[in-house]
N, C-alpha and C positions, 0 to 999 in steps of 0.2 A: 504494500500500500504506500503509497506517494504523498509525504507531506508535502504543505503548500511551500511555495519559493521565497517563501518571507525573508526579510534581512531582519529583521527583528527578531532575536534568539528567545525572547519570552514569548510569543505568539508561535514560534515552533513548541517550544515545551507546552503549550497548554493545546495546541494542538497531537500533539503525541499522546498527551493524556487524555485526550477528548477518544482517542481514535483507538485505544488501550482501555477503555471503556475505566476510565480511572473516574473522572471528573464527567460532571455531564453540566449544561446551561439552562437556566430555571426561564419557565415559559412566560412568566408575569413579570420577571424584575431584573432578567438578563444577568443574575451572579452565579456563578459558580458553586456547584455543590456534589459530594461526594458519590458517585454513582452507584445507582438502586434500581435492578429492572421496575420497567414500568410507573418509574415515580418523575412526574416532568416539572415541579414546585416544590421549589425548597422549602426550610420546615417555616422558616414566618410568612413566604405568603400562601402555605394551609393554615398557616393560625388565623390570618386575616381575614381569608375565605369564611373559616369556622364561625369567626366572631360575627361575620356580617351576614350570614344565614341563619344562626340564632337570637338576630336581632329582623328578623322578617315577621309581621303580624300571627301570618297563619304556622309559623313555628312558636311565637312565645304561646299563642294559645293551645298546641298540643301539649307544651311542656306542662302549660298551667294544669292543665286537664288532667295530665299524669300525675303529679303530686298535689292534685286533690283526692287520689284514688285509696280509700280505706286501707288498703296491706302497705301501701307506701310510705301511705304518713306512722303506721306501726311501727315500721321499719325503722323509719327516722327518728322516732320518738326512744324504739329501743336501741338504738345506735348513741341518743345524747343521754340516756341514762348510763348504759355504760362506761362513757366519757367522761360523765360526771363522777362518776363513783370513784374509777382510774385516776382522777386528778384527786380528787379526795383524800384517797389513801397516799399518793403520793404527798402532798401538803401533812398531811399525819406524822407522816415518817421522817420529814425534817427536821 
C-alpha cells in the first residue's frame, strides 16, 4: 500500500497509522482517536450526542414515565436505605 507523497513527515506518520488501522478520524469533530471497529465518534462527541437526545421532549417523558413505575421507585428507595445505613455505620466507627 502507497503512502501519500507528502513532504510533511507528520502527515506521513499519521497517515501510516491511519492505514495500520492504529488511529482512525472522528466523523463530527475531525480528531483523532484510537481505533475500534465500527466506532466512527470519538468518546465526547457520543457524550454530546447522548446528552442532547436525553434532553428531547419525547425522551424526558419516557424516562419520566419509567421512574414513576412502582418496582423502580422500590428499587430506588431500597438502594438509598442501604446507603444510608452504609454511611451510618461508617460515621459510627470513626
Amino acid at each position: 500500500m502507497e503512502i501519500f507523497d507528502e513532504k510533511d513527515e507528520e502527515v506521513k506518520r499519521l497517515m501510516l497509522r491511519i492505514s495500520r488501522k492504529e488511529i482512525t478520524l472522528c466523523d463530527s469533530c475531525d480528531t483523532f482517536f484510537d481505533y475500534i471497529p465500527r466506532k466512527i465518534s470519538c468518546d465526547g462527541c457520543m457524550k454530546a450526542k447522548a446528552r442532547e437526545r436525553r434532553q428531547r421532549p419525547e425522551v424526558k417523558e419516557r424516562m419520566r414515565e419509567y421512574q414513576q413505575r412502582p418496582e423502580v421507585k422500590a428499587k430506588r428507595r431500597e438502594y438509598m436505605r442501604g446507603r444510608y445505613h452504609r454511611l451510618k455505620k461508617l460515621r459510627e466507627e470513626e
